[in-house]
N, C-alpha and C positions, 0 to 999 in steps of 0.2 A: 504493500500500500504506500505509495507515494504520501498519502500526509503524516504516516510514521516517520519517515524518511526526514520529512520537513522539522517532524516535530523534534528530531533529534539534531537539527541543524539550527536548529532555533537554540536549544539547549546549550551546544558548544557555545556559540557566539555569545550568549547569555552569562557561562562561566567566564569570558574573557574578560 
């Protein structure tokens, strides 16, 4: 599923 994908792209850039 692409918006898992997202959601864990979000997440990275969130911990930066």
């Amino acid at each position: 599923d692409s918006f898992d994908r997202a959601k864990k792209w979000v997440e990275e850039l969130r911990q930066q």
